[in-house]
C-alpha positions as CSV (number, residue, x, y, z in Angstrom):
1,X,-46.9,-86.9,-48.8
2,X,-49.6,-86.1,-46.2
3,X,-52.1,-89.1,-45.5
4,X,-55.6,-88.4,-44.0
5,X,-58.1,-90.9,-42.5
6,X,-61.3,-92.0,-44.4
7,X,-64.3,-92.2,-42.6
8,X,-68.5,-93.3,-43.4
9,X,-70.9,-91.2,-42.6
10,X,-71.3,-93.1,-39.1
11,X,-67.5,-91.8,-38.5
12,X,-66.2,-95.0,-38.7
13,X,-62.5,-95.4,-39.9
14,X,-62.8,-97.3,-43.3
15,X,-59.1,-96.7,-44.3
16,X,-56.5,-94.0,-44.9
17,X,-55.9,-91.6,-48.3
18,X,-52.8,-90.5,-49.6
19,X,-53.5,-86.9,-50.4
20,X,-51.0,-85.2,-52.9
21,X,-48.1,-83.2,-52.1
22,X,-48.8,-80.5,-54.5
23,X,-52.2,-79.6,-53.9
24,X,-52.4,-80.5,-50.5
25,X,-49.0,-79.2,-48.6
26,X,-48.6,-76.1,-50.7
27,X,-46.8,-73.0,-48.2
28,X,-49.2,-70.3,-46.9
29,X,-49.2,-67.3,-48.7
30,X,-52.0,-64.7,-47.1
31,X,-51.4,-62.2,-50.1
32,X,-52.1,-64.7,-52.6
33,X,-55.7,-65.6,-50.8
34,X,-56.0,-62.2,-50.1
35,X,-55.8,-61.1,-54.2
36,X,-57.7,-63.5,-55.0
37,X,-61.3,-63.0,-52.3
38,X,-60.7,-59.8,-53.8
39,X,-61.0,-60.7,-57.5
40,X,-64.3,-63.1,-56.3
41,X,-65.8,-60.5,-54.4
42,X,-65.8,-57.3,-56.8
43,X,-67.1,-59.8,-60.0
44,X,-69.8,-60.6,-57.7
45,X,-70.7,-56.9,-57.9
46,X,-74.0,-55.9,-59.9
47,X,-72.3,-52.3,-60.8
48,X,-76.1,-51.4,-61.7
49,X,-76.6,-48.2,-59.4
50,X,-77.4,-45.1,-61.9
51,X,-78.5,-41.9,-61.4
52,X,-80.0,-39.1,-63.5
53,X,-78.0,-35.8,-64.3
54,X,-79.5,-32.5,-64.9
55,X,-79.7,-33.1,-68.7
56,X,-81.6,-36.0,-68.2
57,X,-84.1,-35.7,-65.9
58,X,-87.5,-34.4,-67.6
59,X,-88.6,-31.3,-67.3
60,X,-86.5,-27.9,-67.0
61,X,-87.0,-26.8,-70.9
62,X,-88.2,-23.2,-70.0
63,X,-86.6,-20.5,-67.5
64,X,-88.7,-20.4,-63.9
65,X,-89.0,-16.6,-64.0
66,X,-87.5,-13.7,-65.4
67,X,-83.8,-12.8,-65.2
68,X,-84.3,-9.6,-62.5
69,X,-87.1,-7.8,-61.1
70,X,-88.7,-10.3,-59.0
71,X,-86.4,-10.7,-55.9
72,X,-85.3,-13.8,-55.9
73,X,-81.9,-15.4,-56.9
74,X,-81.2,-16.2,-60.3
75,X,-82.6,-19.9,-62.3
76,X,-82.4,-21.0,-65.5
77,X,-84.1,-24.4,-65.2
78,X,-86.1,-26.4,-62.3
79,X,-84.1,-28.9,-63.1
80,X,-80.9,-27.8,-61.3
81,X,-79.2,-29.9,-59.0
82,X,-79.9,-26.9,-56.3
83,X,-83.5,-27.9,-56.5
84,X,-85.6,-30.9,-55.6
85,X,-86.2,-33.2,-58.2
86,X,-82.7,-31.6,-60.1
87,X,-80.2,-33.8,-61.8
88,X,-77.7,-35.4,-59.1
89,X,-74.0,-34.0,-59.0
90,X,-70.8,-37.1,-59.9
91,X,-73.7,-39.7,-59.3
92,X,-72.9,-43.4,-59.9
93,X,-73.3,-45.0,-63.4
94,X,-73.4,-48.3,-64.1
95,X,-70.1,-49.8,-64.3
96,X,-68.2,-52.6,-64.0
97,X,-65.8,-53.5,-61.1
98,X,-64.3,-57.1,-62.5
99,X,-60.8,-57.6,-61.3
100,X,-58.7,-60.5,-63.5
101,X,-56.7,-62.6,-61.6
102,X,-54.1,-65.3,-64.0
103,X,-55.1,-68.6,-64.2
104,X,-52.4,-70.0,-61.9
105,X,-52.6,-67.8,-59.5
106,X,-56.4,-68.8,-58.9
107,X,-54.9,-72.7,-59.1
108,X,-52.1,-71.4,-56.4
109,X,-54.6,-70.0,-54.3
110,X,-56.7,-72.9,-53.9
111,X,-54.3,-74.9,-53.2
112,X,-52.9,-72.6,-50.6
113,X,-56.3,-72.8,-48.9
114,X,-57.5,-76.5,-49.0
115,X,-53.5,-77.2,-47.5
116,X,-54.2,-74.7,-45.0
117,X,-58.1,-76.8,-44.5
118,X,-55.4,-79.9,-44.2
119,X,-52.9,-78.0,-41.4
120,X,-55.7,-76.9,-39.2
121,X,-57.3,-80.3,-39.2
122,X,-60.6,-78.5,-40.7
123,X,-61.1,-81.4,-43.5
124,X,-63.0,-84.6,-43.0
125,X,-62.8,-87.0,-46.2
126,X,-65.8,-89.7,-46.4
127,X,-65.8,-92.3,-48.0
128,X,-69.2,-92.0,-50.4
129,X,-71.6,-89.3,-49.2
130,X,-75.0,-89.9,-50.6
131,X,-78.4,-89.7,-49.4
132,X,-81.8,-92.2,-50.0
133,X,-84.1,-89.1,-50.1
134,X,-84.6,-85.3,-50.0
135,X,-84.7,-84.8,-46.6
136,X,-83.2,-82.3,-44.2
137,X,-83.7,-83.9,-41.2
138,X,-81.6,-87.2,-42.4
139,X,-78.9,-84.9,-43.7
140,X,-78.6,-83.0,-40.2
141,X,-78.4,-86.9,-38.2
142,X,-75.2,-87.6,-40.5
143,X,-73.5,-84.0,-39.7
144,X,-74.8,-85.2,-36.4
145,X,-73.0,-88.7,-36.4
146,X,-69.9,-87.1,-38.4
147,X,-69.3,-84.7,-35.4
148,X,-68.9,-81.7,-37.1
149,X,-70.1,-78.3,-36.0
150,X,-69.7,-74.9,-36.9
151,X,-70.0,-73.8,-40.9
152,X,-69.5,-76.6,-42.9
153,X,-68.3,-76.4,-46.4
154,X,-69.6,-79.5,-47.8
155,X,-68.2,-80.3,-51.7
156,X,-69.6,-83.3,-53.5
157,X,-68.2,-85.5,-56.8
158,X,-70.3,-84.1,-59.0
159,X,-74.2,-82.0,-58.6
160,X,-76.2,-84.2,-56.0
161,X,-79.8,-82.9,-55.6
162,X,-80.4,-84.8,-53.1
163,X,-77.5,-83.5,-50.9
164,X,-78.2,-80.0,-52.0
165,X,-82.1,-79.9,-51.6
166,X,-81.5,-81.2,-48.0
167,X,-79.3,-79.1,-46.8
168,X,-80.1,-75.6,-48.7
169,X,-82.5,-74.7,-45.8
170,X,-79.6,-74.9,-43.3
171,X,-78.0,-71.4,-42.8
172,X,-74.6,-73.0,-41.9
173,X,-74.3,-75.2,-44.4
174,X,-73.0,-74.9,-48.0
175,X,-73.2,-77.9,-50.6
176,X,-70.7,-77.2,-53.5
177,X,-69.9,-79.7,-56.6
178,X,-65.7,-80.4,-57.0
179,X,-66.1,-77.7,-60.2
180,X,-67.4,-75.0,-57.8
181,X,-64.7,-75.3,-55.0
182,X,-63.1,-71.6,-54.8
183,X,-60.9,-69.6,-52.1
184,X,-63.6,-67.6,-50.8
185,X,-66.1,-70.4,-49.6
186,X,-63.1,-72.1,-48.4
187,X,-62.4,-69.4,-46.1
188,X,-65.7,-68.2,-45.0
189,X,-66.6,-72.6,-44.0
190,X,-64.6,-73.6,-41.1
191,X,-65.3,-77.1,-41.6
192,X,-64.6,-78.8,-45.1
193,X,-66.4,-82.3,-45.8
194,X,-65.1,-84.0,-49.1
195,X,-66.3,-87.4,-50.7
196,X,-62.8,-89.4,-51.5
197,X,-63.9,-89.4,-55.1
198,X,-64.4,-85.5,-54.7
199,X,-60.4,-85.7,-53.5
200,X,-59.3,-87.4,-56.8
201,X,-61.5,-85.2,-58.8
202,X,-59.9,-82.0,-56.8
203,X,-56.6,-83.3,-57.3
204,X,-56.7,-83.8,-60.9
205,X,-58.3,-80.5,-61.5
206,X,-55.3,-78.7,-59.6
207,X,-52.4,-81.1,-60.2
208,X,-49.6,-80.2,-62.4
């Protein structure tokens, strides 16, 4: 069972946390992360792009000029797709591009990616992370004190808006709640902060 130090927000060892075996020592699969980015990434998609065809752009009712006699090449309608302002040829319609992933392979997946947080010593548990005010500044001295740099995944028990208000003007930084942990933020952070009542809440969530 892998065991992981608990620190304060001053990076002071407070104790140690035995993490569980299931969520957090699961074997790296890459396909299985891979399947499942995919999945987030295309339902992110709008799918709203839309064009007009030649039927359905206004105009075009009557024929440009007469069949022969004038020199020119043949038209039925100003409307063609041969003509500026014509319908658009196999243009895009709105669609949508959702990709279904099962349940457990979206469990799997995260817990292929926080064990992987665990192996690469990316993950820094805290003991209570909280703040007194809104305030960026404050939030940057305990990244500061915590030692962590790079992007920073931070995932809180519960919606703080404190936590979040401070830190959503910081372009490296990401506050999530325990219920919005997925694959693709934990891949995209390098650095992942949890509160030790975050791990529980994680745990329970992914158990068996």
């Amino acid at each position: 069972m892998p065991v992981i130090d608990v620190f304060n927000i001053k990076r002071e060892k407070v104790g140690e946390l035995e993490l569980s075996d299931y969520v957090f020592n699961a074997p790296n699969k890459p396909y299985i992360l891979h399947e499942v980015v995919r999945m987030q990434l295309a339902n992110r998609r709008s799918g709203t792009a839309s064009t007009k065809g030649r039927s359905e752009v206004s105009g075009g009712g009557r024929k440009p000029w007469r069949q022969k006699g004038t020199g020119r090449a043949r038209a039925g309608t100003i409307r063609s797709p041969l003509w500026r302002g014509g319908g658009v040829v196999f243009g895009p319609k709105p669609r949508k591009y959702v990709l279904k992933v099962p349940k457990k392979v979206r469990k799997l997946a995260l817990r292929i990616a926080l064990s992987n947080k665990l192996r690469e010593n990316q993950m820094m548990v805290v003991d209570q992370f909280s703040m007194e005010r809104i305030k960026t500044k404050d939030f940057l001295q305990i990244i500061s004190d915590l030692q962590l740099e790079g992007r920073i995944l931070v995932v809180t028990n519960g919606r703080d808006e404190k936590v979040e208000k401070s830190a959503r003007n910081i372009p490296w930084v990401k506050v999530l709640s325990t219920e919005g942990i997925n694959v693709f933020d934990l891949m995209k952070y390098e650095n992942l902060l949890l509160s030790q009542d975050g791990v529980g809440k994680i745990e329970e969530a992914l158990g068996k």
